[in-house]
N, CA, C and O atoms as CSV, one atom per row, in Angstrom:
chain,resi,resn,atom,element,x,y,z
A,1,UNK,N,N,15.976,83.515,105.803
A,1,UNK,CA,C,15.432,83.979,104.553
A,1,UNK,C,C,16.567,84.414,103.629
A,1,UNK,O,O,17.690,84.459,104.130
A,2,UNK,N,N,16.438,84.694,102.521
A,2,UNK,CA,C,17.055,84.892,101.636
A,2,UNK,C,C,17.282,86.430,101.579
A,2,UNK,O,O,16.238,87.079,101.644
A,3,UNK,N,N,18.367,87.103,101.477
A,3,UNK,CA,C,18.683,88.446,101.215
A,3,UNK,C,C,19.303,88.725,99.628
A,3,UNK,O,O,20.068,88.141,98.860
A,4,UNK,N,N,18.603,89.807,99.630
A,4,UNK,CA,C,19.617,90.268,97.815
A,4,UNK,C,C,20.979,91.335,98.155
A,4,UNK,O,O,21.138,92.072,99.128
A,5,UNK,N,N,21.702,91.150,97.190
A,5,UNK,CA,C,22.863,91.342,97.761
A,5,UNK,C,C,23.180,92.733,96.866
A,5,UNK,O,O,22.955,92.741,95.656
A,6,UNK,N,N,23.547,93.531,97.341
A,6,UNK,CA,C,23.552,94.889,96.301
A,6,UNK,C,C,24.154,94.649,94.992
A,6,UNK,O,O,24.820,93.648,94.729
A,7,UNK,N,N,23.909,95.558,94.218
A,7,UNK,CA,C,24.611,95.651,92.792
A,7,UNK,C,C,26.104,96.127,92.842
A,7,UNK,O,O,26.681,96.086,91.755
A,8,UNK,N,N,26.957,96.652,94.109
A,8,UNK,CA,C,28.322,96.923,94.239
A,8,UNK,C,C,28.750,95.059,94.901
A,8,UNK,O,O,29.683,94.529,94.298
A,9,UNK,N,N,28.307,94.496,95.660
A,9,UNK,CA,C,28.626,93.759,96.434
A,9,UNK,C,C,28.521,92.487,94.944
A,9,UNK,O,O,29.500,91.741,94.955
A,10,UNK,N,N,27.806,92.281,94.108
A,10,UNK,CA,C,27.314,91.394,92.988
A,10,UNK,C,C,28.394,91.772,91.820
A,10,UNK,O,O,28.697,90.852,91.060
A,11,UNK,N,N,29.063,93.178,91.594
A,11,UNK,CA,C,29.801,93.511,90.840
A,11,UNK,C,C,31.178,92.787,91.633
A,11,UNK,O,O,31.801,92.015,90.904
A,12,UNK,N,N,31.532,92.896,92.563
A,12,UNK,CA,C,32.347,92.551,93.411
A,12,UNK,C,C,32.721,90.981,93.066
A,12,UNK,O,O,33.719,90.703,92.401
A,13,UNK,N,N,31.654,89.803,93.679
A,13,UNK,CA,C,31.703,88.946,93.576
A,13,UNK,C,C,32.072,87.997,92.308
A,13,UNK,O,O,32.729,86.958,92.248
A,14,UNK,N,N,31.299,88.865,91.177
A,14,UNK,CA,C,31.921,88.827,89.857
A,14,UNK,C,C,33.694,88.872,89.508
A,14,UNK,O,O,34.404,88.082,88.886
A,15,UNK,N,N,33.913,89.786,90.009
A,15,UNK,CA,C,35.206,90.465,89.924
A,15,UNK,C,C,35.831,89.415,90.444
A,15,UNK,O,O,36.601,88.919,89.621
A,16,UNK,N,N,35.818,88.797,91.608
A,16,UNK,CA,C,36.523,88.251,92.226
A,16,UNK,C,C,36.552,86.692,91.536
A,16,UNK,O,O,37.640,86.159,91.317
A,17,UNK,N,N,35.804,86.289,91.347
A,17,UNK,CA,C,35.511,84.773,90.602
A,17,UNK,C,C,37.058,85.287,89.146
A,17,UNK,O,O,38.208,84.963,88.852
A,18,UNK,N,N,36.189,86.038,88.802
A,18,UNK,CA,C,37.412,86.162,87.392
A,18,UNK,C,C,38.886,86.592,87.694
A,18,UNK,O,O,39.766,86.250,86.905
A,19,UNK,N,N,39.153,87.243,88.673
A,19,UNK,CA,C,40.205,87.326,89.165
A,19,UNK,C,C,40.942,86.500,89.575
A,19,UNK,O,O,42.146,86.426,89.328
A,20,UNK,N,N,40.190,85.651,90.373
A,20,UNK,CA,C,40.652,84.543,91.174
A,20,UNK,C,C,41.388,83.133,90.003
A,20,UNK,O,O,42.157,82.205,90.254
A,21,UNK,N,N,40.980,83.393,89.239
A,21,UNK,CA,C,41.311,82.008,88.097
A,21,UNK,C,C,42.886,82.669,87.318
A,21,UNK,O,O,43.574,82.141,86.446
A,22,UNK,N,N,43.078,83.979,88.024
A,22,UNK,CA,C,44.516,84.174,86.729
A,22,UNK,C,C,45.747,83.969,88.071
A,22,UNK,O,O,45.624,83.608,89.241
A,23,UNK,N,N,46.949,84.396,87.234
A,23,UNK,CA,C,47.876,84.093,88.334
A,23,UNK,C,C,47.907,85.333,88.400
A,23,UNK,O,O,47.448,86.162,87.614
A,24,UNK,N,N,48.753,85.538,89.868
A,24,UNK,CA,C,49.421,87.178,90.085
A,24,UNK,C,C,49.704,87.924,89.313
A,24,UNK,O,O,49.092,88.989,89.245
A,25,UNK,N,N,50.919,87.568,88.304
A,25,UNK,CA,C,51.547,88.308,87.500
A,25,UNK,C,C,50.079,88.846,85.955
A,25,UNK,O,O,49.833,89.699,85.103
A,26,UNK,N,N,49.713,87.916,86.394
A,26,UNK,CA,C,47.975,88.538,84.982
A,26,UNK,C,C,47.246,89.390,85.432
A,26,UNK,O,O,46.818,90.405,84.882
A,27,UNK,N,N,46.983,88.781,87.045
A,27,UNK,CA,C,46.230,90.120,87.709
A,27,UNK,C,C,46.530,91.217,87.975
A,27,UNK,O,O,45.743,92.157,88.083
A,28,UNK,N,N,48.127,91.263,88.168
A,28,UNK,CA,C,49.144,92.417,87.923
A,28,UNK,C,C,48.576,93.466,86.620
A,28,UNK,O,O,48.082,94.593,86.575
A,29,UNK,N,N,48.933,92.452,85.657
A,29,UNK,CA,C,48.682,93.011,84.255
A,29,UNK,C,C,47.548,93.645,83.874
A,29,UNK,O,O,47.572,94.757,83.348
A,30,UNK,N,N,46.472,92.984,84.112
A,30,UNK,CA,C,44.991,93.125,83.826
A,30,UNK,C,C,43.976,94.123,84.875
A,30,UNK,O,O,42.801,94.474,84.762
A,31,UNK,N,N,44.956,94.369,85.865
A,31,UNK,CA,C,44.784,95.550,86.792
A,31,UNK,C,C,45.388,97.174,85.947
A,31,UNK,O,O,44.586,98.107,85.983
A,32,UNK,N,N,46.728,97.413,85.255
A,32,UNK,CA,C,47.356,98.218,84.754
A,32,UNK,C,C,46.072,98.416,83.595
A,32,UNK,O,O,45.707,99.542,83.256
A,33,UNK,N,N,45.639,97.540,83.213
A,33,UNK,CA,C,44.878,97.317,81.830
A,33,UNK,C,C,43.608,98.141,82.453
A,33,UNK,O,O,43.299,99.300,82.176
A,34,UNK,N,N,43.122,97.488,83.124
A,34,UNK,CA,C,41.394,98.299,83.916
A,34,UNK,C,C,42.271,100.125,84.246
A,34,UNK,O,O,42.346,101.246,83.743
A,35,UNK,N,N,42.547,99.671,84.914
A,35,UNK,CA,C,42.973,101.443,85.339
A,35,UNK,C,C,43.285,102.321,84.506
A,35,UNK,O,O,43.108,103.524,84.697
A,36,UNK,N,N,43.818,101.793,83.424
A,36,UNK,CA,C,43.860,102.733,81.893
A,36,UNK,C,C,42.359,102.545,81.340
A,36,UNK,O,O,41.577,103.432,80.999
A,37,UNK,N,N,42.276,101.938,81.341
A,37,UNK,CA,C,40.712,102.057,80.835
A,37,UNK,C,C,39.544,103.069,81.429
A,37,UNK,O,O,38.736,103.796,80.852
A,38,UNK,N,N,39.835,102.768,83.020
A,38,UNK,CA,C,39.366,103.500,83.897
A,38,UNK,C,C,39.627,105.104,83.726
A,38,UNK,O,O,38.741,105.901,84.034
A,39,UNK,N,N,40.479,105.395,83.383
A,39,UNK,CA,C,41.421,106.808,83.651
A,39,UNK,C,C,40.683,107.148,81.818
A,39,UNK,O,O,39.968,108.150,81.821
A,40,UNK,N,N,40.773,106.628,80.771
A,40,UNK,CA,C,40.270,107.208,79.633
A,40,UNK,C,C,38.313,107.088,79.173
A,40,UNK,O,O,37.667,107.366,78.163
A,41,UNK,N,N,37.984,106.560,80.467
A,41,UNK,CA,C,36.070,106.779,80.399
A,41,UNK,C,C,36.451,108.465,81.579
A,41,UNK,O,O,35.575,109.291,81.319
A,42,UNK,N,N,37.163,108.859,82.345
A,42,UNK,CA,C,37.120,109.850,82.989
A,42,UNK,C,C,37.749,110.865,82.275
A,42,UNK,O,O,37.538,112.070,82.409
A,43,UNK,N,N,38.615,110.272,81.425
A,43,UNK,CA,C,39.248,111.680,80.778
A,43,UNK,C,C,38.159,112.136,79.350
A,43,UNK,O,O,38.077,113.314,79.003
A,44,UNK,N,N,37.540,111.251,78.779
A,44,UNK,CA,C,36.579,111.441,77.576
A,44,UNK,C,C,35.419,110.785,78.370
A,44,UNK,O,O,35.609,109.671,78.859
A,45,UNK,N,N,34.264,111.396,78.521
A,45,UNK,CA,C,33.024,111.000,79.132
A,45,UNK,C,C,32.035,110.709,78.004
A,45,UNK,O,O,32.053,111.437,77.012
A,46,UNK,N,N,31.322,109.866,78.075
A,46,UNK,CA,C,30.266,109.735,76.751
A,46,UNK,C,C,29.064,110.829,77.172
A,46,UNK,O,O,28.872,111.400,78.246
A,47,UNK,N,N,28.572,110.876,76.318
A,47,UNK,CA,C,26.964,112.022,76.495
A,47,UNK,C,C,25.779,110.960,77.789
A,47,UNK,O,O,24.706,111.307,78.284
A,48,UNK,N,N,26.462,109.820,77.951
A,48,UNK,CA,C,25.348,109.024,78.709
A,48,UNK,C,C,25.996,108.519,80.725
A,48,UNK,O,O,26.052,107.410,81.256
A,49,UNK,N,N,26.258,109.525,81.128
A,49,UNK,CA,C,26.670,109.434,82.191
A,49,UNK,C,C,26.606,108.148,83.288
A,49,UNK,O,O,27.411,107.844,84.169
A,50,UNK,N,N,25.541,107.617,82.953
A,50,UNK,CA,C,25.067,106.619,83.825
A,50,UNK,C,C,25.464,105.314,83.256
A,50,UNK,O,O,25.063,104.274,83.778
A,51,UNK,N,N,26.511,105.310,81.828
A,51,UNK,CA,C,26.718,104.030,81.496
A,51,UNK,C,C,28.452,104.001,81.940
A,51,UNK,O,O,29.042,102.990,82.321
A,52,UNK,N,N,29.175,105.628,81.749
A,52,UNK,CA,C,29.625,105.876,82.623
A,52,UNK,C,C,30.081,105.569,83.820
A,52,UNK,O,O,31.237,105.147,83.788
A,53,UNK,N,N,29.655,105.619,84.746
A,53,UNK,CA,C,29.765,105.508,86.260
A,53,UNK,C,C,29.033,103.841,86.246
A,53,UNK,O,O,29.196,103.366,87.370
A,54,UNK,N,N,28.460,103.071,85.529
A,54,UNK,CA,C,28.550,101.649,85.473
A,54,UNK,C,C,29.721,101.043,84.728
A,54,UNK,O,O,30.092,99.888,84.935
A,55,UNK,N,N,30.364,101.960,83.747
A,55,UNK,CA,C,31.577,101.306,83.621
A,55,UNK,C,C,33.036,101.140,84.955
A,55,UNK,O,O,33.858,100.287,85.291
A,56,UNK,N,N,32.616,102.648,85.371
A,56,UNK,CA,C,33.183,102.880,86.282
A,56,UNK,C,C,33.603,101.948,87.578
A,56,UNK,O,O,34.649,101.616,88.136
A,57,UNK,N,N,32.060,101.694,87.753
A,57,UNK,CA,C,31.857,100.498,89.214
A,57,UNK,C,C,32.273,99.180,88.524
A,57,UNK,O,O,32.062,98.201,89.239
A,58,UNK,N,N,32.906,98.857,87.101
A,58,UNK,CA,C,33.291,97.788,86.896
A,58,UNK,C,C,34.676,98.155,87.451
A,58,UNK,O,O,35.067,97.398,88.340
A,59,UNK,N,N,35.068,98.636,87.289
A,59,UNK,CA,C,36.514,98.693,86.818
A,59,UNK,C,C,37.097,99.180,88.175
A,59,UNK,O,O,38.305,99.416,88.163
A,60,UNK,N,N,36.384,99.379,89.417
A,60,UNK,CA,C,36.518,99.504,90.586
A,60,UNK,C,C,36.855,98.452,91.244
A,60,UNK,O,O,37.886,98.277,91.893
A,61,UNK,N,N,35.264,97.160,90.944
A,61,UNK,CA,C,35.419,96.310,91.349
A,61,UNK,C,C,36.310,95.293,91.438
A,61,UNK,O,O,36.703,94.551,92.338
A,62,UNK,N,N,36.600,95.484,89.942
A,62,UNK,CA,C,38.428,94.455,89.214
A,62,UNK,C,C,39.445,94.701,90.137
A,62,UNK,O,O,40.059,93.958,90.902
A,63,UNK,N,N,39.509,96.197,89.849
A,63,UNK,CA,C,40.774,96.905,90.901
A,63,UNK,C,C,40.575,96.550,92.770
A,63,UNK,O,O,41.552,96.797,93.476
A,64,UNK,N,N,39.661,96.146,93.244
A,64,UNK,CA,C,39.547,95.665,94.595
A,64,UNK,C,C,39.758,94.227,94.381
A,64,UNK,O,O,40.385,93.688,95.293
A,65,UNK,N,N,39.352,93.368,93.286
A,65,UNK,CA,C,39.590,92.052,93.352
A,65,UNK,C,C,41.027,91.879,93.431
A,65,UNK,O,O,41.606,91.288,94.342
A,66,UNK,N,N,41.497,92.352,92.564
A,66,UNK,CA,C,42.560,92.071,92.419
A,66,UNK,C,C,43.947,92.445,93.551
A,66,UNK,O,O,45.062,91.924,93.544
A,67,UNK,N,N,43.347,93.660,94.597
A,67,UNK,CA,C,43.881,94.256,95.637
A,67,UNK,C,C,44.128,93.008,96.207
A,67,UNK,O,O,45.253,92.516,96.287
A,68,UNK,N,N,42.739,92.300,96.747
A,68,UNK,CA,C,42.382,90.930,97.309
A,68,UNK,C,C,43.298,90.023,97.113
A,68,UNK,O,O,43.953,89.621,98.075
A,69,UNK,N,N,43.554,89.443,95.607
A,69,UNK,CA,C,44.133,88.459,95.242
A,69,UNK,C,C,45.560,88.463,95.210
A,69,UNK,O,O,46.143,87.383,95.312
A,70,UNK,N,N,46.385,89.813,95.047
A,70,UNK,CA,C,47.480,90.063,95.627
A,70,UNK,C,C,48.047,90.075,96.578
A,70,UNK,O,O,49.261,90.034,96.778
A,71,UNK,N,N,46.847,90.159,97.544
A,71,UNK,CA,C,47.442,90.560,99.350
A,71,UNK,C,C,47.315,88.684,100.158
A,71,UNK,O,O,47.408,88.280,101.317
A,72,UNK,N,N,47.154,88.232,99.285
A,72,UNK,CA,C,46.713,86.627,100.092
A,72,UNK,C,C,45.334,85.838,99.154
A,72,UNK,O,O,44.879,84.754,99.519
């Protein structure tokens, strides 16, 4: 049967498709890029918390893809 696959595991898979198409040295780059991004939704929070912590789980997911695509 068919299983649904969570919304971290679907953010993931995302991540990884787009990751997967740059070279190292972009994913390098575009990792520095998410994590600043990441670091200024935590340092200024919007009034809507929950769009928040979905930006958040993006920018998680990038940062694991890209762990991925660096290590092999």
């Amino acid at each position: 049967m068919f299983t649904r696959r969570s919304p971290d595991e679907q953010l993931l898979t995302e991540a990884r498709r787009r990751i997967g198409r740059m070279t190292p040295q972009a994913a390098r780059e575009y990792s520095i890029s998410v994590w600043a991004y990441g670091m200024r939704v935590a340092e200024n929070p919007s009034e809507h918390l929950e769009d928040d912590l979905g930006e958040m789980d993006l920018a998680l997911a990038a940062l694991q893809a890209v762990r991925e695509r660096l290590a092999g």
